[in-house]
Structures are given as C-alpha cells and as structure tokens.
C-alpha positions as CSV (number, residue, x, y, z in Angstrom):
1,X,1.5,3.6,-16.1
2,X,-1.1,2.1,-13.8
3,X,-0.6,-0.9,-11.3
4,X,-1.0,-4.4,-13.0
5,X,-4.5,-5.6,-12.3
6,X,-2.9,-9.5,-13.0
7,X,-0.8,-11.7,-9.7
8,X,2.6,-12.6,-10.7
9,X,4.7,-15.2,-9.1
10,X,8.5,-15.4,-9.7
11,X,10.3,-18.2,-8.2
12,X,13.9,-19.2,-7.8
13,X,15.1,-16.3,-10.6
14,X,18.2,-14.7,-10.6
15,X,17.9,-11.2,-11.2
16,X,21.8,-10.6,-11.6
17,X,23.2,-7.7,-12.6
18,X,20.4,-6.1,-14.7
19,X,18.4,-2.8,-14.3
20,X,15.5,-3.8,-12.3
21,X,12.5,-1.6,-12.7
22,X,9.1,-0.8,-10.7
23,X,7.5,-3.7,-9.7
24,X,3.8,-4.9,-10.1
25,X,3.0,-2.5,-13.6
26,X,1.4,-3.0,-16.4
27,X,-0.2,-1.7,-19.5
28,X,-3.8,-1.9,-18.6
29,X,-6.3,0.3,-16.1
30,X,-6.0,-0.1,-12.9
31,X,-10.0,-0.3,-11.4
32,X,-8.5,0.5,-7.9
33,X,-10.7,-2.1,-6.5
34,X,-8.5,-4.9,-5.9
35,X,-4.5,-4.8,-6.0
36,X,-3.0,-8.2,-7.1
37,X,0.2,-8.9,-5.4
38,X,3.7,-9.7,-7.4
39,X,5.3,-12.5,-5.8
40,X,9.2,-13.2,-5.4
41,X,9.5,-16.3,-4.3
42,X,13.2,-17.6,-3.4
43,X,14.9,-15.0,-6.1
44,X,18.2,-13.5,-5.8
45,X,19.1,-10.0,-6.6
46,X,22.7,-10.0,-6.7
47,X,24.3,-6.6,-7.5
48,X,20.7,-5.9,-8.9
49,X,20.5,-2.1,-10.1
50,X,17.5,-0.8,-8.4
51,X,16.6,3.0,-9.5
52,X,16.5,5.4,-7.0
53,X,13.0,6.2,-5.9
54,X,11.7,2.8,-7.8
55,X,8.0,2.2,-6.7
56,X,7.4,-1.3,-5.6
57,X,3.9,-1.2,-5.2
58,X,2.4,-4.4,-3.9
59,X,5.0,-7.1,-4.1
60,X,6.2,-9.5,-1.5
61,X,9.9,-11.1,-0.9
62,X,9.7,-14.3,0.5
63,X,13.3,-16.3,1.4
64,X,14.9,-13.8,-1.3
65,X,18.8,-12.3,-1.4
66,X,19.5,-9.1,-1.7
67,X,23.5,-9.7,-2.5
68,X,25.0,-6.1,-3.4
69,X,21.9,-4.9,-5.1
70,X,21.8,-1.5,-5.0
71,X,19.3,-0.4,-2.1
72,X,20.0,3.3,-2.2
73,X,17.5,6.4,-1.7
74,X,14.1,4.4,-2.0
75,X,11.2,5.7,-0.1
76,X,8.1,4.3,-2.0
77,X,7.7,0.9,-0.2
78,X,4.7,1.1,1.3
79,X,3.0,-2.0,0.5
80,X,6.5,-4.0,0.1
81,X,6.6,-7.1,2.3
82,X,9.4,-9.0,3.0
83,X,9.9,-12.6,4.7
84,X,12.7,-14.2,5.7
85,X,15.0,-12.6,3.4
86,X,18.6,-11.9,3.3
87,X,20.3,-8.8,3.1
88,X,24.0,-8.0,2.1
89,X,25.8,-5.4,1.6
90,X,25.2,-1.4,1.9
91,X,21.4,0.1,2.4
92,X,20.9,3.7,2.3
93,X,18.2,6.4,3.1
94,X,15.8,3.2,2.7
95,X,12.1,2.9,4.2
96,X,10.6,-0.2,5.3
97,X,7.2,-0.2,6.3
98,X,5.0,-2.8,8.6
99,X,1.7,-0.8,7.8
100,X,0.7,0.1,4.3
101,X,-0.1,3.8,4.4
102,X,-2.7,3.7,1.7
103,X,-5.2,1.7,-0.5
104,X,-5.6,-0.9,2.6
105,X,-9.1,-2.0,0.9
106,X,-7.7,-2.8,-2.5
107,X,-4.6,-4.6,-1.3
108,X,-7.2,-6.7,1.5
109,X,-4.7,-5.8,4.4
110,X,-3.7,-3.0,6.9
111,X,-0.5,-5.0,7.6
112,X,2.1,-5.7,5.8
113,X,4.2,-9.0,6.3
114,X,7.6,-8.1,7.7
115,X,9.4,-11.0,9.5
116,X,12.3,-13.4,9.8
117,X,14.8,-11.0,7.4
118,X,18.7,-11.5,7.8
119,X,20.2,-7.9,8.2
120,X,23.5,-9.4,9.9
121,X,26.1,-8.9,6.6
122,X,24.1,-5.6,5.8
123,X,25.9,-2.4,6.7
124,X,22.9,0.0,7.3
125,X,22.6,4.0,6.7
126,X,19.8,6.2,7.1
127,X,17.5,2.8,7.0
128,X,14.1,3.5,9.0
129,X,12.1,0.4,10.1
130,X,8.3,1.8,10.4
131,X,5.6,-0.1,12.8
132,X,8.1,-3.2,12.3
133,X,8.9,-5.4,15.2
134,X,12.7,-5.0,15.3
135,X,12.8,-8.3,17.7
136,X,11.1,-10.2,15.0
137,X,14.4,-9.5,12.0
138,X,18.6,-10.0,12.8
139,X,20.1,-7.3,12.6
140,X,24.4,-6.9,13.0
141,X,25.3,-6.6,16.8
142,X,27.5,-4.6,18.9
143,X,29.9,-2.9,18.6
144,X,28.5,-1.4,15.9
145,X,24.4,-1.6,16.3
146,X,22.0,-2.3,19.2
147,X,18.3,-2.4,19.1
148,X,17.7,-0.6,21.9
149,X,14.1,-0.2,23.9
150,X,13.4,3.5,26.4
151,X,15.3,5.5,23.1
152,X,13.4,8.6,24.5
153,X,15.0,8.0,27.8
154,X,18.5,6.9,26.6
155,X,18.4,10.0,24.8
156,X,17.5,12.7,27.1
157,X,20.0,11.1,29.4
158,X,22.8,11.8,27.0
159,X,21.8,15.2,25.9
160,X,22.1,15.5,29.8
161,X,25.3,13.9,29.6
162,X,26.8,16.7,26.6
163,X,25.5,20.0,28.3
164,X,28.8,20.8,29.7
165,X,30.5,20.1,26.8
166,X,32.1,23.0,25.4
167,X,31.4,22.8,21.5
168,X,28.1,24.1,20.8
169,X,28.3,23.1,17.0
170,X,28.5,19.5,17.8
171,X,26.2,19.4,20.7
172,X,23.5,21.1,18.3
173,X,24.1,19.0,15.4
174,X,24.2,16.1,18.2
175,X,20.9,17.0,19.3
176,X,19.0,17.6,16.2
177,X,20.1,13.8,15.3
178,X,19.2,12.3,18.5
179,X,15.7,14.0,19.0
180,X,14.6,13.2,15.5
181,X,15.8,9.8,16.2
182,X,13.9,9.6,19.3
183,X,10.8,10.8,18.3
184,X,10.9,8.6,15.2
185,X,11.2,5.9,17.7
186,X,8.5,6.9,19.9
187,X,6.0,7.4,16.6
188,X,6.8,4.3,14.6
189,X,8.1,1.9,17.2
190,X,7.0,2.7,20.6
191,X,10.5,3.8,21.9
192,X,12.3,1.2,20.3
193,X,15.3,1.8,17.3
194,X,17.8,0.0,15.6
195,X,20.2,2.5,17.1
196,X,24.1,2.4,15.0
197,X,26.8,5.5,15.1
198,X,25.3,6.6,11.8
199,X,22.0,7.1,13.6
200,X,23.8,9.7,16.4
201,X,24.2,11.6,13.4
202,X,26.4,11.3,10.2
203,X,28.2,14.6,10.5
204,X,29.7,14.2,14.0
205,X,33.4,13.5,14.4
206,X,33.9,9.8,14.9
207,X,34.6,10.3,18.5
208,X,32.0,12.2,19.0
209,X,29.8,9.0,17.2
210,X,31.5,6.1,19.7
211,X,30.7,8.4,23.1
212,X,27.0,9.2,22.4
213,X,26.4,5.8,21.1
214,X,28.1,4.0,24.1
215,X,25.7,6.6,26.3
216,X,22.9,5.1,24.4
217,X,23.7,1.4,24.8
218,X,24.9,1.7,28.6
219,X,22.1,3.4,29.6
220,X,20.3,2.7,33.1
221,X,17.3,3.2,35.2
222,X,20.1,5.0,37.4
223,X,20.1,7.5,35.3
224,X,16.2,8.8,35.6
C-alpha cells in the first residue's frame, strides 16, 4: 500500500489494547508530491500493540500517552514527530529522529518536531535519539541515566581507565559498546548521549555496567 494522500486528525482517542497498525495509509496512489500528515492529537495508547518494524510514515504526537504500549524493535520513524508526550513503560531498540531522512519536499520540512516529551517513568533500552536536542525532552535521572555532553572524551578517558584491567573479554566487549556509543554521539548529537548502564553495553557483568558508567558521569577536564 501507498501513503494516504488525505490529512487525518485524531483527537482525545483511546487506542487501548488493540493492534495498532502503520500509520498515515491508504488505498489510493500516492503522487509523491505532497505528504499529508496524520494527526494524534491528545490520544492515549495504553498497552497499545504496535508491530515490530510498523512504518509510521508522516504522523505527529502531540500531548499523547504512550502507557505500556508496546514500543519494541521499530526503526522506521523517520518523519514521526512527537510533542509533549508522555512515555511509560519499557522502549526497546527504538529510533527517534529530529531530521526526516527522506522525501523533505513532499512532507514541506527538513525538521521534524521533537520537543517537550516525558521519558521520566520510561525504562529505556537500545533507544537512539537522532539530531534531537536531548536538553529539550525529560528523561529519568541518576542513578540510573545521565545526559551527558564531551561523550567522546568521557569515553576515551575510561577506555584509559580499563587498560590495566586484566579481562580482555570484557574490556573488548566494553570497548566496542562505548566507541559505537561515542561515535553515535559525535554524528547525531554533537557529543551529547542519553548515556544509561544499558548503553555501556548490555552483555557486561553488572559491575562491570555501574564502574564504566560512574567513569562516564564523573568525568573531568582533569582527566585530559
């Protein structure tokens, strides 16, 4: 199916429990020229089934909650926009983008609208916030996350940190994590990340998890 070439508005609807498909389709040819947006206004999605891999294709979230809905595995959000919504509950392996990364002209924007969202009750894994202004959303605080600025510095101080350590497995898996992690940071968010023990990398022991993230977080200029 093609992309609806109709707007749609939805406003205070409660999209409970149901199987919630792609958004902004239709039946009809898409002419590619213009991309009318679908429009959630105020709607909650509690313990909403999303599909894995669902396409949302040009819709925007405004002051909408996401309460349990399942956020898992989706990667085709492109041209999603969300405002001031609330999120609750587990995310994972979930993209979120602040530039659409194609078909700017038909959509009439080369931003997308991503501000003012509630990620405070949210537990977050494998989530990656793309040319987004992390200051701009709330996100859960220490101990568990930090938004952190310098991530390519914080970084290479702590892979300093770990050379003596005498496990090579975990300082290698360890440093896979953190260098895709920082240069994620550098190429989406210049050096900034939503930083969590998850995102020092999932397969370390949990020890291992609470010391490099700690490096991370108490990082200093001292340390150049």
């Amino acid at each position: 199916m093609t992309p609806c070439s109709r707007a749609a508005t939805f406003s205070r609807t409660a999209f409970d429990h149901v199987l919630f498909g792609a958004t902004g389709y239709g039946d009809e040819r898409w002419d590619e020229l213009s991309w009318p947006e679908t429009v959630y206004r105020e709607c909650v999605f509690s313990r909403t089934r999303i599909p894995l891999q669902a396409y949302f294709g040009n819709a925007r979230f405004e002051r909408c909650v996401f309460d349990g809905a399942r956020l898992h595995d989706l990667t085709s959000t492109h041209q999603a926009q969300f405002v001031e919504c609330a999120f609750r509950g587990k995310i994972q392996d979930v993209n979120f983008w602040g530039t659409p990364t194609e078909r700017t002209a038909a959509l009439g924007r080369d931003r997308n609208a991503f501000t003012g969202n509630d990620f405070t009750s949210a537990d977050l894994l494998g989530v990656a916030f793309k040319h987004i202004d992390l200051h701009a959303q709330r996100f859960p605080g220490l101990p568990d996350y930090a938004v952190l600025d310098r991530v390519d510095q914080r970084v290479a101080a702590a892979l300093a940190a770990m050379a003596e350590w005498p496990d090579d497995d975990i300082k290698t898996e360890a440093a896979l994590s953190l260098r895709f992690g920082a240069n994620a940071a550098i190429e989406y968010n210049d050096g900034h990340a939503l930083v969590s023990r998850s995102w020092v990398g999932r397969r370390l022991p949990p020890d291992v998890h609470d010391q490099i993230f700690w490096m991370l977080v108490n990082y200093s200029d001292d340390q150049q």
